[in-house]
C-alpha positions as CSV (number, residue, x, y, z in Angstrom):
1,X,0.0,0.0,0.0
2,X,1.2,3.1,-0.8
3,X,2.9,5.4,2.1
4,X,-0.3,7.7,3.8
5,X,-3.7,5.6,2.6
6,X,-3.7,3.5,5.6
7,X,-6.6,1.1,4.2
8,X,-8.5,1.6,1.0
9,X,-12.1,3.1,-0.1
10,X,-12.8,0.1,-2.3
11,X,-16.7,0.2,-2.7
12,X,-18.3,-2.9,-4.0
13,X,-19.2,-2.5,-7.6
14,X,-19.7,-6.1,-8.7
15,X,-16.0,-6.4,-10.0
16,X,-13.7,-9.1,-8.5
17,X,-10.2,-8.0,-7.8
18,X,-8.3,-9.8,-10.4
19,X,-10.0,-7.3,-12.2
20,X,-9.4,-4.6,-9.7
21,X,-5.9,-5.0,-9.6
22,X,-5.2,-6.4,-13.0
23,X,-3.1,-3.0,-14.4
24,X,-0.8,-3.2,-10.8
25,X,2.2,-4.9,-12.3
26,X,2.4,-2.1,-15.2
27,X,3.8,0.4,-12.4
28,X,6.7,-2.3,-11.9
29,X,10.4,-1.9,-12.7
30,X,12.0,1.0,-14.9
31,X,8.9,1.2,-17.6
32,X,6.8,1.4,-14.8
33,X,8.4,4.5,-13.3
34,X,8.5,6.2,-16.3
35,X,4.5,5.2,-16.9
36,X,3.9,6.9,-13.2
37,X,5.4,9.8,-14.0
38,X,3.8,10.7,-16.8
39,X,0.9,10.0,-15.7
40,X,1.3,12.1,-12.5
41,X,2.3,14.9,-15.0
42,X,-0.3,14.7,-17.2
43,X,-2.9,14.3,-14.8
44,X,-1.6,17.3,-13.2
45,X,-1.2,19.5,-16.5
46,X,-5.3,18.9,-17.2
47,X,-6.1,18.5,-13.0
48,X,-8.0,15.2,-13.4
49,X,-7.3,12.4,-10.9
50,X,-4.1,9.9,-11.9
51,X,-5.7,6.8,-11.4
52,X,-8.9,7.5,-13.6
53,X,-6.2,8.3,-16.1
54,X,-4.8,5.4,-16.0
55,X,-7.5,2.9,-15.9
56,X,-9.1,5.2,-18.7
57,X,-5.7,4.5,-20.9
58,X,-5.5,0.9,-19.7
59,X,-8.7,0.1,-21.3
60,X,-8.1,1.7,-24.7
61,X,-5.0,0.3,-25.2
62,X,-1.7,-1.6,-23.4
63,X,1.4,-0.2,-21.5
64,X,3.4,0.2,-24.3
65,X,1.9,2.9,-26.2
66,X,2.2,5.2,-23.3
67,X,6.1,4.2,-22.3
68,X,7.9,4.7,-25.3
69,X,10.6,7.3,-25.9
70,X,10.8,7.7,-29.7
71,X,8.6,6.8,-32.6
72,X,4.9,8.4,-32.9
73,X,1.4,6.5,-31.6
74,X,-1.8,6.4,-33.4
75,X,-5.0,8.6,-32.0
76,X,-7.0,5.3,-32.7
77,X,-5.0,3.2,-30.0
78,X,-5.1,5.8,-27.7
79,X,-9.0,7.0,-28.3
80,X,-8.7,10.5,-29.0
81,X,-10.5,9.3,-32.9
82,X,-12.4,13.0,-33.1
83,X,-10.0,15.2,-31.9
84,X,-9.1,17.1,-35.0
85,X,-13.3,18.4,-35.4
86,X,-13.1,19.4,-31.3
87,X,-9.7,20.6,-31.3
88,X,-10.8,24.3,-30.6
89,X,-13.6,23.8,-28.1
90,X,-10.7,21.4,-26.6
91,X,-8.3,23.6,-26.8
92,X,-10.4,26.3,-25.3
93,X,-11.7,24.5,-22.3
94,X,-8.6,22.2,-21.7
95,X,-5.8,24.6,-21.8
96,X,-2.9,21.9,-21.7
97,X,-4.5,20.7,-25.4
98,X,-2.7,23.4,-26.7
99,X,0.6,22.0,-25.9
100,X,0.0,19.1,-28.0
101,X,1.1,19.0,-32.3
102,X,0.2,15.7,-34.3
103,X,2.8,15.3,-36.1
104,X,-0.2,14.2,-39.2
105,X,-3.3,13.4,-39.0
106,X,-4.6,10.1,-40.9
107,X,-7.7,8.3,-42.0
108,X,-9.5,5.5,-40.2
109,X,-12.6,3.6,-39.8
110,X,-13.5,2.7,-36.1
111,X,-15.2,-0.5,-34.8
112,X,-18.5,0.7,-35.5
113,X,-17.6,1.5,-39.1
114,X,-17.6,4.5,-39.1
115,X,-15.0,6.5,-41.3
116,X,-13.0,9.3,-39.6
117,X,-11.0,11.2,-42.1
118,X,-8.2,12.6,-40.0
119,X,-7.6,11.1,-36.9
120,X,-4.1,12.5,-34.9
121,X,-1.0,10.8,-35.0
122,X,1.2,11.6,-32.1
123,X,4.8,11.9,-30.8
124,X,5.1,8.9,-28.4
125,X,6.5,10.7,-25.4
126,X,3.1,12.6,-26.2
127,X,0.4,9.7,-25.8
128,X,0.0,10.1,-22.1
129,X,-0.9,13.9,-22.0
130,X,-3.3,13.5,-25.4
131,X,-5.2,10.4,-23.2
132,X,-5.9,13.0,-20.3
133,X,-6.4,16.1,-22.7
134,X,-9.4,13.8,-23.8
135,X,-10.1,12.6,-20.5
136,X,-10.3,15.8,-19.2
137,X,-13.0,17.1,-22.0
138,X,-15.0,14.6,-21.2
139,X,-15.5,15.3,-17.6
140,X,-16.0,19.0,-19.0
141,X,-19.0,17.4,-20.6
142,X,-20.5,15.5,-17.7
143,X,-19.9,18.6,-15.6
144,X,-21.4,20.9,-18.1
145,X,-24.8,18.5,-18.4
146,X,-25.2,17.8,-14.8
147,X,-24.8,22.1,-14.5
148,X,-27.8,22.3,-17.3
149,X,-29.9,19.6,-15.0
150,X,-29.3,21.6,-12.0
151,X,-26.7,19.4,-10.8
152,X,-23.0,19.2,-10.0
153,X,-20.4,16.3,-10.8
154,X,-18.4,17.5,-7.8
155,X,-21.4,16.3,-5.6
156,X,-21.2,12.5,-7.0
157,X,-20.2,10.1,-5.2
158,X,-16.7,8.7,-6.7
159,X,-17.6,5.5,-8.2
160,X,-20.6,7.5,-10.1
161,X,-18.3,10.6,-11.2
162,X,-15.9,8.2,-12.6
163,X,-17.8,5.7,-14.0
164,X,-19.9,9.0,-15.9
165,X,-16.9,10.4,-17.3
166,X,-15.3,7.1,-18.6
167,X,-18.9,6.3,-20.1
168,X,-18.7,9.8,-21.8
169,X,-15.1,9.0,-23.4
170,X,-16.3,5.7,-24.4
171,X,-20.1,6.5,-25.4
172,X,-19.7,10.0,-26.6
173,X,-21.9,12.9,-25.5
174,X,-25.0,12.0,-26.7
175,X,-25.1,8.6,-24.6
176,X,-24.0,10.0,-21.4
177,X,-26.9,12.8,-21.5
178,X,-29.5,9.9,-21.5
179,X,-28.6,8.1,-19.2
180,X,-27.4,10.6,-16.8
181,X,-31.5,11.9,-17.2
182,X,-31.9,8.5,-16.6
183,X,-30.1,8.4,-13.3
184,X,-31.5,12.0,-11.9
185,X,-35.1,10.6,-13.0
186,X,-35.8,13.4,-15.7
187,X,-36.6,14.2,-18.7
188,X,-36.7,17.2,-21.3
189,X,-33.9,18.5,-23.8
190,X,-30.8,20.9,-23.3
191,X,-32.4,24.3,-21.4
192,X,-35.4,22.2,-19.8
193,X,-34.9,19.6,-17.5
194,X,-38.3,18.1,-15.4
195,X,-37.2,15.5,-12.8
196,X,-40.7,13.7,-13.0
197,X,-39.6,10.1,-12.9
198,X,-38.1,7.6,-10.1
199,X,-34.2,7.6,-11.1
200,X,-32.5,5.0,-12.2
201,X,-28.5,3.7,-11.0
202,X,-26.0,4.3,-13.7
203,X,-23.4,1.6,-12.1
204,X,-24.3,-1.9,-13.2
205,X,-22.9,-4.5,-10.7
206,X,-23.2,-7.5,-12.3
207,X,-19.7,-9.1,-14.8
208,X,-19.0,-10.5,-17.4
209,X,-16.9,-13.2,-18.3
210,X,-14.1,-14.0,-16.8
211,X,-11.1,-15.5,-18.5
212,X,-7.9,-16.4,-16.1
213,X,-9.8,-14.7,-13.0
214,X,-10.5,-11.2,-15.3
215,X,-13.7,-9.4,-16.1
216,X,-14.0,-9.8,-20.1
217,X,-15.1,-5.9,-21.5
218,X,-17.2,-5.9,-24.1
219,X,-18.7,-2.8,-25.9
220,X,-22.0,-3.9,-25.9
221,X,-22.1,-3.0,-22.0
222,X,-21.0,-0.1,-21.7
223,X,-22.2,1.0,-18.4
224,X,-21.0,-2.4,-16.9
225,X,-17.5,-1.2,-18.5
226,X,-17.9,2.0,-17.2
227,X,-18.4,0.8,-14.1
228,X,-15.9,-1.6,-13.8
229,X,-13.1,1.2,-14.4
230,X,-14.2,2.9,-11.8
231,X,-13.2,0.6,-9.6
232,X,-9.9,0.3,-10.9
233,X,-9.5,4.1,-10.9
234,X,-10.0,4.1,-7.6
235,X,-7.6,1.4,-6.7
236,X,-4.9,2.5,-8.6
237,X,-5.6,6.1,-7.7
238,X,-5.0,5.1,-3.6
239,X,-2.5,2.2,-4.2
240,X,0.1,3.8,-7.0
241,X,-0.6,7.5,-6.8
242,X,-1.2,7.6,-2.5
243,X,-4.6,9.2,-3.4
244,X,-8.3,8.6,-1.7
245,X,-10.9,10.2,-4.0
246,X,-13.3,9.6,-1.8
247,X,-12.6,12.3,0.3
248,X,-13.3,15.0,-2.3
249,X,-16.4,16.9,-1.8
250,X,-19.9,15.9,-0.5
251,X,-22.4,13.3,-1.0
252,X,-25.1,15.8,-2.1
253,X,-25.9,15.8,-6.1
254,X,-27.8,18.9,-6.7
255,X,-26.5,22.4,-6.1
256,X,-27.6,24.4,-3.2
């Protein structure tokens, strides 16, 4: 355990800890020094928390695209697939974007089929800092609906404010404004909200498959995905970066 979390906030969200501590061993030996760092850095440069960065990059792709020290990585491995159409509004609410220059930016079609012309390639020493400038803009989405519903991401519990924000990485906007109506029980469009329903939970508790003692993702649950690397952001956020997101904030969702 790392030095100052004396015992860990670990809530149960349905996810066995194989799966919990599956990414543990990347923060091993000299590549795993150099991951921490940048990682640290990164998360620091866009102020989001280290371990959702990590668990966010984990699941998009492996160690190695985020270690090396020469050669270039593609947007696609990473998950930043549409940041050449959002690079100003990016750029404009994630300050740190404006460090990064693709070195080009090429076509490709992602696993829905769907054909994105110019997708960024970037320096490798790069990958980290491009993961959380997209990270980041994504929680600036969930914090900007919850605002339009009345509500504030800074009140969510952890597991739900991490789980939202991968969700909206991984879903896109669109997605993560339904079901976040879903979980506050309303229902309207942008400008006007009604809560006039019984809400419904966003974390789904129940896994998938397991194969070697690990939780099998699949993109046809993404919630269940979602909130699975929640609980791995908050793991790796106590045990490798000595931080308890837990004890951010209140418990109270709506603002006063």
């Amino acid at each position: 355990m790392t030095k100052g979390i004396e015992s860990e906030y670990a809530p149960d969200l349905g996810t066995n800890p194989a799966t919990v501590q599956m990414y543990d061993t990347y923060f091993d030996g000299a590549s795993g020094a150099i991951l921490k760092a940048r990682i640290a850095q990164a998360a620091k440069d866009v102020d989001i928390n280290p371990g959702l960065l990590a668990a966010s990059m984990f699941a998009e792709f492996t160690r190695g695209s985020y270690t090396r020290q020469t050669g270039e990585v593609e947007g696609w491995l990473i998950g930043t697939d549409d940041y050449k159409e959002r690079k100003a509004d990016i750029e404009r609410r994630v300050p740190s974007a404006r460090k990064l220059k693709p070195i080009r930016y090429d076509p490709h079609r992602n696993e829905n089929g769907r054909l994105i012309p110019e997708v960024p390639v970037f320096k490798a020493e790069d990958a980290v800092l491009a993961s959380a400038v997209y990270l980041k803009y994504a929680e600036e989405e969930v914090r900007r609906v919850l605002r339009g519903m009345g509500g504030s991401i800074e009140r969510l519990a952890i597991e739900h404010r991490f789980a939202i924000t991968r969700y909206a990485l991984n879903g896109g906007v669109g997605a993560m404004r339904l079901r976040v109506m879903e979980f506050l029980g309303m229902s309207g469009r942008p400008g006007h909200y009604v809560q006039n329903r019984e809400g419904k939970e966003f974390l789904q508790y129940k896994h998938g498959k397991l194969k070697g003692g690990v939780e099998q993702f699949t993109r046809h649950r993404p919630q269940r995905a979602a909130t699975a690397h929640a609980a791995q952001a908050i793991h790796i956020s106590q045990k490798v970066f000595g931080i308890n997101p837990a004890g951010l904030g209140d418990s109270l969702l709506f603002v006063r």
